[in-house]
C-alpha positions as CSV (number, residue, x, y, z in Angstrom):
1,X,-29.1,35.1,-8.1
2,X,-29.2,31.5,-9.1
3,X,-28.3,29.2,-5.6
4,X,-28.2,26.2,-7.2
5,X,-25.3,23.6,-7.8
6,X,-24.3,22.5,-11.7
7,X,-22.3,20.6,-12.7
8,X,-21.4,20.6,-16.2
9,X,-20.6,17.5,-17.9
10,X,-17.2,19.1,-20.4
11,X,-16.0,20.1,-16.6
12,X,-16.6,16.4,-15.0
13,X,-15.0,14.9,-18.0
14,X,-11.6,17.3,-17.8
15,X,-11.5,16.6,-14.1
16,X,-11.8,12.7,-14.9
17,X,-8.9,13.3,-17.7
18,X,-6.8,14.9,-15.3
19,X,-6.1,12.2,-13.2
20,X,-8.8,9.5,-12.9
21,X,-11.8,8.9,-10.5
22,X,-8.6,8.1,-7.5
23,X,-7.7,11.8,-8.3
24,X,-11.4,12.8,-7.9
25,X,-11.9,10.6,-4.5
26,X,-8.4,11.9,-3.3
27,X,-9.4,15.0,-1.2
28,X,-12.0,12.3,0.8
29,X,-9.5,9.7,1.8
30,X,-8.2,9.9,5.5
31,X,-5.3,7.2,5.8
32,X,-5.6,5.7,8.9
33,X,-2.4,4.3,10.8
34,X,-2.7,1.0,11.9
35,X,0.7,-0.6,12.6
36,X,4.2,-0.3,12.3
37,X,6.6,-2.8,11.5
38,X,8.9,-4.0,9.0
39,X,9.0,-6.5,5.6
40,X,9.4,-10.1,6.3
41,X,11.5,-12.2,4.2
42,X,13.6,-9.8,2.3
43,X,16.6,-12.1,2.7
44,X,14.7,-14.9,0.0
45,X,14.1,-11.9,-2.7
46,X,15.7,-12.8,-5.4
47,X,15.5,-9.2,-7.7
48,X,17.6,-7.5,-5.1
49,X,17.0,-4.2,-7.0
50,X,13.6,-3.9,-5.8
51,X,15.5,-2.6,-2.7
52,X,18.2,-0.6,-4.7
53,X,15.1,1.7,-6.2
54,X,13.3,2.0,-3.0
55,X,13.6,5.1,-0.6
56,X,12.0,6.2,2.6
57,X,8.4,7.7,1.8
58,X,7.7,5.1,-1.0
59,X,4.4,4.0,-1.1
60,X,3.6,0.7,-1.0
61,X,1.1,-2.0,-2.4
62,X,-0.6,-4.7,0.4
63,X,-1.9,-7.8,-1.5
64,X,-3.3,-10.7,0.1
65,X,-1.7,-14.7,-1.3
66,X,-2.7,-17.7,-1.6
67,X,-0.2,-19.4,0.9
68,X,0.1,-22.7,1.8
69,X,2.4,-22.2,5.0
70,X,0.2,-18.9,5.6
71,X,-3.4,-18.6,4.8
72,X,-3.2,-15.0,6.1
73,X,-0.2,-14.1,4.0
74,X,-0.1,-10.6,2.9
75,X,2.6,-9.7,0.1
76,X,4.3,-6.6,-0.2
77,X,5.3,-5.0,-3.3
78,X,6.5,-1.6,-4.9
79,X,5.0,0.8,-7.1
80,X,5.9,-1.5,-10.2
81,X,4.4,-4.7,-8.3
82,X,7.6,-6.3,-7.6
83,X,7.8,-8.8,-4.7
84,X,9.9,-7.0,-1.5
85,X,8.2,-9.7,1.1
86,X,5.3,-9.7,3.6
87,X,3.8,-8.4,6.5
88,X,5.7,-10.4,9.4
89,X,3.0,-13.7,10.6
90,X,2.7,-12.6,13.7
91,X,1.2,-9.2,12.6
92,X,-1.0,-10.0,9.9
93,X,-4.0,-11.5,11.4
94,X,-6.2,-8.4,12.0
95,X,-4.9,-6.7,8.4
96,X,-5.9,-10.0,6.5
97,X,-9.2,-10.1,7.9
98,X,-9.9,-6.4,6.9
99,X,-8.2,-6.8,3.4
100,X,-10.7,-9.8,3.1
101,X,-13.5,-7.9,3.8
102,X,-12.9,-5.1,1.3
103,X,-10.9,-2.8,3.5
104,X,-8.4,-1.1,1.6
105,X,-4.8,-1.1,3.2
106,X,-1.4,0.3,2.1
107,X,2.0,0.8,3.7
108,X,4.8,3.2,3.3
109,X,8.8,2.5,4.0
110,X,9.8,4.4,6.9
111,X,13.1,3.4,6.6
112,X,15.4,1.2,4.1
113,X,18.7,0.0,5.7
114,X,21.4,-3.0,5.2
115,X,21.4,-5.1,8.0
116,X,24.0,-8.0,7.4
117,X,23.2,-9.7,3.6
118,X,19.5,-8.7,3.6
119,X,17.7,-5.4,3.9
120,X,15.8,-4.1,6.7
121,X,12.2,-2.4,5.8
122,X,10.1,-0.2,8.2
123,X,7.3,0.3,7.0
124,X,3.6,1.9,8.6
125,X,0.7,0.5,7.5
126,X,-2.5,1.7,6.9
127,X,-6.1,1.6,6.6
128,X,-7.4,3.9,3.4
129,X,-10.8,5.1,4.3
130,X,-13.3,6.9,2.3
């Protein structure tokens, strides 16, 4: 009986085809929750149907910006990359530091609701580790 481990390259390349090296990594991820809060600044968004798309569960891309009234601005955006607003000031010092040092950090909406003439976005937000 043979007790060794193979791993043959026509099965490496289907898993790879499959779904990519994120769908090969996917079982080791543990998302770890660092904060909840909500988007800032979703009353200055001008594509409105940004918000019109989005539902509760959605996840969520965390982008640090090059901000001249915040140098520890981090953007929020959908799926498609489209501007919803940013983690609120007050919150982001911790998360940019960790973005900025290669830590990987997404959000999800917990909860999309009109409030007045803007939108009102929950999100949790948190740390991917490998």
């Amino acid at each position: 009986m043979e007790t060794s481990l193979t791993v043959k390259k026509e099965n490496m390349l289907a898993l790879m085809q499959g779904g990519g090296v994120a769908e090969l990594i996917k079982p080791l991820q543990n998302e770890i929750l660092l904060l909840e809060t909500y988007v800032a600044g979703t009353a200055y968004i001008e594509d409105e149907t940004v918000f019109d798309e989005a539902h509760d569960g959605d996840k969520l891309i965390l982008r640090r910006e090059d901000n001249r009234f915040d140098e520890k601005a981090i953007l929020v955006l959908d799926q498609k990359e489209r501007k919803m607003g940013y983690v609120p000031e007050r919150e982001n010092t911790v998360l940019s530091r960790l973005m900025d040092a290669g830590k990987l950090l997404t959000a999800k909406i917990d909860r999309l609701s009109p409030k007045g003439s803007f939108r009102q976005v929950n999100i949790s937000i948190y740390l991917l580790d490998f």
